[in-house]
N, C-alpha and C positions, 0 to 999 in steps of 0.2 A: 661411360661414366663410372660403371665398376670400379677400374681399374684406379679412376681419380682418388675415388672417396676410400676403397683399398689400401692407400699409404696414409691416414687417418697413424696407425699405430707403426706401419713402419717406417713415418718420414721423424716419428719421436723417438723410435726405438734403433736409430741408426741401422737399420734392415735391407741398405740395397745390397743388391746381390753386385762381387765383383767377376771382373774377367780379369786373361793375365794383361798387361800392360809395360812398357819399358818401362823404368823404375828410375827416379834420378839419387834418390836411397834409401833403400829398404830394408827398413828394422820391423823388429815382431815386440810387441808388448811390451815383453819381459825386457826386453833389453835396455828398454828405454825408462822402465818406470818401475814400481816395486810397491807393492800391494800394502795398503793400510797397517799395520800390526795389531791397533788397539783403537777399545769403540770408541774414545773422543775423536780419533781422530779418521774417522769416514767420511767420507762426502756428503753423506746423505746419513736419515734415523729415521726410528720408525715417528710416523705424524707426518712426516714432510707429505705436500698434494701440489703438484702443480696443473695447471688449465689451459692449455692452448686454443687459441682463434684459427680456425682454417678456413683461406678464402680463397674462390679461383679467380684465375686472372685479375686478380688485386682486388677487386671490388662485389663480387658477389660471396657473402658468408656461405661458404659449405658446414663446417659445423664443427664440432669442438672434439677435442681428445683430454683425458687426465691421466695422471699415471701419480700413482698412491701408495707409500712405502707402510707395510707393517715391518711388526716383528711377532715371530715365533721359535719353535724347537722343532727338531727331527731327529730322532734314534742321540736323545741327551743330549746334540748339536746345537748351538744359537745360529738361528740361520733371519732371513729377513723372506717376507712375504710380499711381492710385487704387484699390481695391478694396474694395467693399461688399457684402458674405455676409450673408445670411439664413436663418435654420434650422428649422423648427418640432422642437418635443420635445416630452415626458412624453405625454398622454393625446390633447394635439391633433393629435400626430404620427401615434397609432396610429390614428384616422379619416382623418388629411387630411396628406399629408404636405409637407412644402414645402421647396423649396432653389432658391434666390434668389444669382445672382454677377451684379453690377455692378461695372462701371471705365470709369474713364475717363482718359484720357492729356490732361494740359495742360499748353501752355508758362507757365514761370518767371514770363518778363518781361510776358508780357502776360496771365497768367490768364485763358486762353481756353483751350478744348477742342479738341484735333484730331482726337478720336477717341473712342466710345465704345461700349463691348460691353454686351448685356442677355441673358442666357440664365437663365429661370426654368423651376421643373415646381413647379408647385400644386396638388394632387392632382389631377396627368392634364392640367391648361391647361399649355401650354408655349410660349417664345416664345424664339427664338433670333436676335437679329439685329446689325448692327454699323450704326452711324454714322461718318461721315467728315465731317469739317469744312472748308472751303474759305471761310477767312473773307475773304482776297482777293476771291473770286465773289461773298460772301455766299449760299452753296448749301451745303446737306449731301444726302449720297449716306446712302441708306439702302438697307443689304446684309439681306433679309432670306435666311437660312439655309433656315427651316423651309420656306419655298414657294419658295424658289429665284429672287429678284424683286430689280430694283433700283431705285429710283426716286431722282429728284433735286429738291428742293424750293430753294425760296427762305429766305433765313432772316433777314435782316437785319444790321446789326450788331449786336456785343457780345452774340452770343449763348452760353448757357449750357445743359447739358443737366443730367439727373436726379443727377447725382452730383456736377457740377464746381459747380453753386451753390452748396453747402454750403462747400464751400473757399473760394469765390472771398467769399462773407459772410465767412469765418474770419479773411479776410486785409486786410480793411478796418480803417480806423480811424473805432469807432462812438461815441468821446465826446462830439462834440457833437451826438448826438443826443440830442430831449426827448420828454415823454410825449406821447404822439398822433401821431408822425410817423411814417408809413407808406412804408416802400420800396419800391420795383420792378425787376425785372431781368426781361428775355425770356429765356425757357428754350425748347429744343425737344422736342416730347417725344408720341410717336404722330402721325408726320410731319406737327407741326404746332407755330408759336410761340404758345406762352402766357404770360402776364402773370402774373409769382409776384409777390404783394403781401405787405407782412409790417410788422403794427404794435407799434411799441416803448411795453411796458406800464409799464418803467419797471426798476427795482434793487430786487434784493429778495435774503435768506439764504435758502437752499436747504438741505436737510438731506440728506444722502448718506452710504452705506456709509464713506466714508471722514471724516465729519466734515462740520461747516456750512461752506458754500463761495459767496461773495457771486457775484451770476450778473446777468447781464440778461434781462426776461424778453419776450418776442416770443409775438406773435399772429397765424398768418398769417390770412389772407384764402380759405376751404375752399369747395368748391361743394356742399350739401347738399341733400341727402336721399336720394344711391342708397348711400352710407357711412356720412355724417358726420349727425349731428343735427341739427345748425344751423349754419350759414354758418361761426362763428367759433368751432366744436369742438374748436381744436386750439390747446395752448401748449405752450410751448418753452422752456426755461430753459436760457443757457449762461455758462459760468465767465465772472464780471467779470475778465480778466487777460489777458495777450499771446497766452494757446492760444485760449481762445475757443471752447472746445471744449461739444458738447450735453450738459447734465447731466441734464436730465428731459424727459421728453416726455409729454403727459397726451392723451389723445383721447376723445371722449365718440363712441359709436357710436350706431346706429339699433337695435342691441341689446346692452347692455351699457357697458366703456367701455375703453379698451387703454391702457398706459404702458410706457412705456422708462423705466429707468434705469440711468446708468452704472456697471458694472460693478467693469469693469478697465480698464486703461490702461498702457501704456511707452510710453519712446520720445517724452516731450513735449520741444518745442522750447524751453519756458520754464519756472518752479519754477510749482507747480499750488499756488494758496496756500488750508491749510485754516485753518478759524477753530475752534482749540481753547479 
Protein backbone atom coordinates (compact mmCIF):
# COMPACT_ATOMS: atom_id res chain seq x y z
CA UNK A 1 0.00 0.00 0.00
CA UNK A 2 3.03 2.27 0.35
CA UNK A 3 4.01 2.09 -2.84
CA UNK A 4 -0.03 3.12 -3.93
CA UNK A 5 -0.43 6.09 -1.78
CA UNK A 6 3.64 6.91 -2.81
CA UNK A 7 2.52 8.39 -6.26
CA UNK A 8 0.08 10.80 -4.30
CA UNK A 9 2.72 13.68 -5.65
CA UNK A 10 4.46 11.68 -8.21
CA UNK A 11 1.51 10.64 -10.30
CA UNK A 12 0.91 15.09 -10.18
CA UNK A 13 4.34 15.89 -10.62
CA UNK A 14 5.04 13.72 -13.82
CA UNK A 15 7.67 11.55 -11.63
CA UNK A 16 7.85 8.22 -13.26
CA UNK A 17 11.10 7.03 -13.70
CA UNK A 18 12.08 6.06 -17.51
CA UNK A 19 13.99 3.17 -18.99
CA UNK A 20 15.69 3.20 -22.55
CA UNK A 21 12.93 2.16 -25.03
CA UNK A 22 12.81 2.07 -29.12
CA UNK A 23 11.75 5.53 -29.80
CA UNK A 24 9.46 6.23 -32.90
CA UNK A 25 10.90 10.06 -32.44
CA UNK A 26 12.69 11.46 -30.04
CA UNK A 27 13.14 15.09 -29.33
CA UNK A 28 14.42 16.88 -25.99
CA UNK A 29 12.36 19.90 -24.82
CA UNK A 30 14.29 22.47 -26.21
CA UNK A 31 13.64 21.42 -29.48
CA UNK A 32 10.29 21.38 -29.60
CA UNK A 33 9.22 24.16 -27.31
CA UNK A 34 10.76 27.60 -26.03
CA UNK A 35 10.37 28.89 -22.72
CA UNK A 36 7.93 31.60 -21.71
CA UNK A 37 9.88 35.19 -22.04
CA UNK A 38 7.58 37.33 -20.04
CA UNK A 39 5.41 37.11 -16.80
CA UNK A 40 1.99 37.39 -18.71
CA UNK A 41 2.71 35.02 -20.39
CA UNK A 42 3.29 31.66 -18.00
CA UNK A 43 1.40 28.96 -17.63
CA UNK A 44 0.86 29.39 -14.21
CA UNK A 45 1.15 32.69 -11.21
CA UNK A 46 1.63 32.83 -8.00
CA UNK A 47 -2.26 32.11 -6.19
CA UNK A 48 -2.97 29.44 -8.82
CA UNK A 49 -3.98 25.94 -6.03
CA UNK A 50 -5.16 23.03 -7.72
CA UNK A 51 -6.89 19.65 -5.60
CA UNK A 52 -6.79 16.28 -6.97
CA UNK A 53 -9.28 13.09 -5.91
CA UNK A 54 -7.26 9.99 -5.67
CA UNK A 55 -8.97 6.71 -5.90
CA UNK A 56 -8.14 3.14 -6.13
CA UNK A 57 -9.50 0.82 -8.53
CA UNK A 58 -12.08 3.54 -9.30
CA UNK A 59 -14.10 3.40 -6.41
CA UNK A 60 -12.46 3.62 -3.19
CA UNK A 61 -11.15 7.43 -2.19
CA UNK A 62 -7.40 7.20 -1.31
CA UNK A 63 -7.20 10.74 -0.72
CA UNK A 64 -6.33 14.06 -2.08
CA UNK A 65 -3.02 15.87 -3.47
CA UNK A 66 -2.56 19.89 -3.97
CA UNK A 67 0.04 21.59 -5.55
CA UNK A 68 0.27 25.52 -4.74
CA UNK A 69 2.19 28.21 -6.81
CA UNK A 70 3.78 31.26 -4.74
CA UNK A 71 5.97 33.65 -5.63
CA UNK A 72 9.36 34.98 -4.28
CA UNK A 73 13.13 36.09 -4.65
CA UNK A 74 16.61 34.59 -4.46
CA UNK A 75 20.00 36.30 -4.58
CA UNK A 76 17.76 39.61 -6.48
CA UNK A 77 16.17 36.63 -8.82
CA UNK A 78 12.07 36.51 -9.23
CA UNK A 79 11.74 33.02 -8.87
CA UNK A 80 8.31 31.15 -8.03
CA UNK A 81 7.83 28.93 -4.72
CA UNK A 82 6.19 25.49 -5.42
CA UNK A 83 4.26 23.27 -3.08
CA UNK A 84 2.94 19.75 -3.42
CA UNK A 85 0.81 17.98 -0.47
CA UNK A 86 -0.35 14.72 -0.38
CA UNK A 87 -2.81 13.21 1.98
CA UNK A 88 -4.27 9.75 2.47
CA UNK A 89 -8.15 9.60 3.81
CA UNK A 90 -11.38 7.65 4.39
CA UNK A 91 -10.53 3.92 5.14
CA UNK A 92 -6.84 4.01 3.73
CA UNK A 93 -5.89 6.49 6.21
CA UNK A 94 -7.14 4.42 9.14
CA UNK A 95 -4.63 1.25 8.15
CA UNK A 96 -1.91 3.47 6.56
CA UNK A 97 -1.58 6.70 6.97
CA UNK A 98 0.30 9.20 4.81
CA UNK A 99 1.31 12.99 4.51
CA UNK A 100 3.55 13.86 1.63
CA UNK A 101 5.00 17.99 1.34
CA UNK A 102 7.00 18.78 -1.75
CA UNK A 103 8.42 22.28 -3.01
CA UNK A 104 10.52 23.41 -4.74
CA UNK A 105 11.97 27.07 -5.40
CA UNK A 106 12.77 28.06 -9.31
CA UNK A 107 13.99 31.02 -11.05
CA UNK A 108 11.43 32.86 -13.55
CA UNK A 109 13.93 33.36 -16.27
CA UNK A 110 15.44 30.34 -16.54
CA UNK A 111 13.06 27.60 -15.09
CA UNK A 112 15.59 25.90 -13.22
CA UNK A 113 15.43 24.80 -9.58
CA UNK A 114 17.60 26.16 -6.84
CA UNK A 115 16.18 24.30 -4.33
CA UNK A 116 14.05 21.63 -3.28
CA UNK A 117 12.45 20.08 0.09
CA UNK A 118 10.86 16.40 0.46
CA UNK A 119 9.55 15.57 3.80
CA UNK A 120 7.22 12.53 3.70
CA UNK A 121 5.69 9.83 6.75
CA UNK A 122 3.93 6.66 4.98
CA UNK A 123 2.78 4.70 7.52
CA UNK A 124 6.17 4.98 9.75
CA UNK A 125 8.68 5.38 6.15
CA UNK A 126 9.93 8.79 6.61
CA UNK A 127 12.20 10.77 4.64
CA UNK A 128 13.32 14.35 5.33
CA UNK A 129 15.80 15.96 3.19
CA UNK A 130 16.56 19.25 1.17
CA UNK A 131 18.33 19.65 -2.21
CA UNK A 132 20.48 22.63 -3.28
CA UNK A 133 21.21 23.40 -6.89
CA UNK A 134 24.36 24.92 -8.03
CA UNK A 135 23.63 25.01 -11.70
CA UNK A 136 26.99 27.22 -12.31
CA UNK A 137 28.93 23.90 -10.80
CA UNK A 138 26.54 21.68 -12.26
CA UNK A 139 26.35 19.95 -8.55
CA UNK A 140 23.42 19.51 -6.02
CA UNK A 141 24.11 19.27 -2.28
CA UNK A 142 21.92 16.88 -0.86
CA UNK A 143 20.97 17.87 2.95
CA UNK A 144 19.67 14.84 4.44
CA UNK A 145 17.73 15.79 7.93
CA UNK A 146 16.90 12.33 9.01
CA UNK A 147 20.56 10.82 9.32
CA UNK A 148 22.32 14.07 9.51
CA UNK A 149 24.44 13.59 5.89
CA UNK A 150 25.50 15.72 3.23
CA UNK A 151 26.63 14.69 -0.03
CA UNK A 152 27.34 16.54 -3.19
CA UNK A 153 26.74 14.87 -6.60
CA UNK A 154 27.29 15.98 -10.23
CA UNK A 155 24.19 16.84 -12.22
CA UNK A 156 24.62 18.03 -15.48
CA UNK A 157 22.90 20.77 -17.23
CA UNK A 158 19.39 21.72 -17.34
CA UNK A 159 18.54 19.81 -14.69
CA UNK A 160 15.05 19.28 -13.05
CA UNK A 161 13.95 17.78 -9.98
CA UNK A 162 10.42 15.89 -8.81
CA UNK A 163 8.27 18.79 -8.56
CA UNK A 164 10.00 21.61 -10.94
CA UNK A 165 9.38 19.35 -14.22
CA UNK A 166 5.91 19.50 -14.10
CA UNK A 167 6.10 23.41 -14.36
CA UNK A 168 8.89 23.64 -16.42
CA UNK A 169 6.41 21.10 -19.24
CA UNK A 170 3.55 23.74 -18.05
CA UNK A 171 5.47 26.45 -19.40
CA UNK A 172 6.59 25.11 -22.81
CA UNK A 173 4.99 25.75 -26.12
CA UNK A 174 3.80 22.10 -27.05
CA UNK A 175 1.94 22.78 -30.54
CA UNK A 176 3.99 21.48 -32.76
CA UNK A 177 4.20 18.54 -31.51
CA UNK A 178 2.79 15.18 -33.43
CA UNK A 179 1.60 11.79 -32.47
CA UNK A 180 4.67 9.69 -31.42
CA UNK A 181 7.08 12.14 -30.48
CA UNK A 182 8.60 11.42 -27.25
CA UNK A 183 10.36 14.02 -24.78
CA UNK A 184 13.18 14.03 -22.46
CA UNK A 185 14.37 16.19 -19.66
CA UNK A 186 17.16 14.99 -16.80
CA UNK A 187 15.47 15.10 -13.47
CA UNK A 188 17.52 14.54 -10.23
CA UNK A 189 16.01 12.57 -8.03
CA UNK A 190 17.45 9.86 -5.02
CA UNK A 191 20.95 11.39 -5.51
CA UNK A 192 20.99 10.43 -8.96
CA UNK A 193 19.95 12.03 -12.89
CA UNK A 194 17.32 10.20 -14.58
CA UNK A 195 15.84 10.46 -17.98
CA UNK A 196 11.94 11.39 -17.68
CA UNK A 197 10.70 10.28 -21.13
CA UNK A 198 7.15 11.19 -22.03
CA UNK A 199 5.10 10.33 -25.42
CA UNK A 200 2.40 12.59 -26.96
CA UNK A 201 -0.66 10.41 -27.70
CA UNK A 202 -2.30 13.05 -29.41
CA UNK A 203 -5.75 15.59 -28.59
CA UNK A 204 -8.51 14.21 -27.24
CA UNK A 205 -12.09 15.66 -24.93
CA UNK A 206 -11.83 14.69 -21.43
CA UNK A 207 -14.89 14.64 -19.34
CA UNK A 208 -14.52 16.32 -15.84
CA UNK A 209 -16.42 17.46 -12.82
CA UNK A 210 -16.56 20.58 -14.32
CA UNK A 211 -17.62 19.79 -17.90
CA UNK A 212 -15.80 18.34 -21.30
CA UNK A 213 -12.39 20.11 -21.53
CA UNK A 214 -10.13 19.40 -24.89
CA UNK A 215 -6.55 18.17 -23.23
CA UNK A 216 -3.41 16.74 -24.68
CA UNK A 217 -2.85 13.39 -23.82
CA UNK A 218 0.81 12.14 -22.79
CA UNK A 219 2.33 8.71 -22.05
CA UNK A 220 5.26 8.75 -19.99
CA UNK A 221 7.79 6.06 -20.23
CA UNK A 222 7.38 3.98 -16.31
CA UNK A 223 9.83 1.31 -15.15
CA UNK A 224 7.70 -1.91 -14.43
CA UNK A 225 6.99 -4.27 -12.26
CA UNK A 226 7.90 -3.29 -8.56
CA UNK A 227 4.61 -0.73 -9.11
CA UNK A 228 3.45 -0.37 -12.26
CA UNK A 229 2.20 -3.15 -14.51
CA UNK A 230 3.80 -2.60 -17.69
CA UNK A 231 6.43 -0.17 -18.77
CA UNK A 232 3.77 2.25 -20.23
CA UNK A 233 1.04 2.14 -17.08
CA UNK A 234 0.58 5.55 -16.79
CA UNK A 235 -1.43 8.53 -18.87
CA UNK A 236 -1.81 11.77 -18.27
CA UNK A 237 -4.30 14.09 -19.79
CA UNK A 238 -3.89 17.98 -19.49
CA UNK A 239 -5.98 21.09 -20.43
CA UNK A 240 -5.42 21.93 -24.44
CA UNK A 241 -5.04 25.78 -23.38
CA UNK A 242 -2.31 28.35 -22.00
CA UNK A 243 -2.62 26.56 -18.14
CA UNK A 244 -1.84 23.49 -19.27
CA UNK A 245 -2.72 22.22 -16.21
CA UNK A 246 -3.14 17.97 -15.25
CA UNK A 247 -6.74 16.87 -15.83
CA UNK A 248 -6.50 13.17 -15.28
CA UNK A 249 -4.17 10.80 -14.44
CA UNK A 250 -4.88 6.87 -14.89
CA UNK A 251 -2.32 4.30 -13.48
CA UNK A 252 -2.75 0.57 -13.87
CA UNK A 253 -0.86 -1.03 -10.71
CA UNK A 254 0.63 -4.62 -9.99
CA UNK A 255 -2.57 -4.77 -7.95
CA UNK A 256 -5.52 -2.97 -8.91
CA UNK A 257 -5.27 0.55 -10.72
CA UNK A 258 -5.10 4.40 -9.16
CA UNK A 259 -6.50 7.92 -10.73
CA UNK A 260 -6.31 11.54 -10.08
CA UNK A 261 -8.73 13.79 -11.00
CA UNK A 262 -9.02 17.28 -10.92
CA UNK A 263 -10.75 18.43 -8.39
CA UNK A 264 -10.71 22.07 -7.65
CA UNK A 265 -8.83 24.89 -8.87
CA UNK A 266 -8.16 29.11 -8.44
CA UNK A 267 -5.95 31.24 -9.18
CA UNK A 268 -5.42 30.11 -13.01
CA UNK A 269 -3.24 32.30 -15.14
CA UNK A 270 -5.51 32.05 -18.07
CA UNK A 271 -9.60 31.36 -18.81
CA UNK A 272 -9.80 27.30 -18.21
CA UNK A 273 -12.01 26.85 -21.45
CA UNK A 274 -15.01 24.13 -20.66
CA UNK A 275 -16.99 22.56 -23.68
CA UNK A 276 -20.56 23.01 -22.82
Amino acid sequence: MRNITHLFIFLIAFTSIGQSVEKKDRKSFESVSKVKDSQQNYAFKGGEWLKFKMSYSNFLNAGFSTMEVRETTNNQKEAFHILGKGKSTGIVSLFFNVTDNYQTFMYKESMLPYRFIRKIDEGGYTKDEEILFNHDKNEATVKNYKHNTIDRHPIGNDIQDLLSSLYFLRNQNLTNLKVGDELELKMFIDKEVTNFKLRFLGKEIVKTKFGKVKSLKFKPMVQAGRVFKEQESLTIWISDDDNKIPLLIKASLAVGSLRADLDEFKGLAHPFNIIF
